[in-house]
C-alpha positions, 0 to 999 in steps of 0.5 A: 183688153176688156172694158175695166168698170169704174168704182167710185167712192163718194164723200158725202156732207151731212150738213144741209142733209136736205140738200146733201141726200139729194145730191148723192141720189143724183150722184148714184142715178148718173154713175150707174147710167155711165157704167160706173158703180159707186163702191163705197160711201163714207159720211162726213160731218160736214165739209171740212171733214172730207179731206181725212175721209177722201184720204182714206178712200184713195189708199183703197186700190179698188177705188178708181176715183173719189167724189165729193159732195156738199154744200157749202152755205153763206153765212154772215162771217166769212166762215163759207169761203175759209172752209171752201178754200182750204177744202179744195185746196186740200182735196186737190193735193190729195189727187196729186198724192195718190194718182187718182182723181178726186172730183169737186161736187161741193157748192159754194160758197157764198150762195143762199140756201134756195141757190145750193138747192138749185145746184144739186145738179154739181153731183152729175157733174162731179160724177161725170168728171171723176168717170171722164179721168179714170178712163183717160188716165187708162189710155195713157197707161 
């Protein structure tokens, strides 16, 4: 049997675009130097957002897996950990949903602008994470 490529699909925040862009651009760098191809990519407003895009992206057969990448920011209330807490929650259950990996490349919460900036790298990661399961949950087909 042939070597299967990867297809990712990225999710990606708007909010803190500075950060955000800097975040897919690493995101893109290293699934292409995994082999992987990032086959489509949808924009969300901001990080609450991405549950209904991540869900729409696992119905697609051609997507292997979903990355999710974003920043969330502290503020002065709480909203950060309500926001980061409910949208992992969310994305994991969406994994379980549809049998694919969805990969957190989300930061936060509780950091400070200058820490997302220093955590750009959570996108090679999150990337690396999603090409480390499509291909061991391959094996075990």
């Amino acid at each position: 049997m042939g070597k299967e490529e990867i297809k990712l699909g990225f999710v990606v925040s708007e909010f803190h675009r500075d950060i955000t862009y800097q975040m897919e651009i690493l995101g893109r760098e290293h699934a292409e130097f995994l082999g992987a191809e990032v086959f489509r990519t949808v924009y969300t407003p901001g990080t609450f957002d991405m549950p209904l895009a991540v869900k729409k992206m696992l119905t697609e057969k051609e997507v292997d897996a979903v990355v999710t990448l974003g920043c969330i920011i502290e503020g002065s209330t709480k909203h950060d950990e309500a926001i980061a807490s409910q949208l992992t929650r969310k994305i994991m259950d969406l994994s379980l949903e549809y049998d694919k990996p969805v990969a957190l490349g989300v930061s936060g919460p509780g950091m400070t602008r200058l820490e997302a900036q220093e955590r750009v790298d959570y996108a090679k990661r999150a990337v690396e994470a999603a090409v480390k399961m499509v291909k061991r949950l391959r094996e075990t087909r």
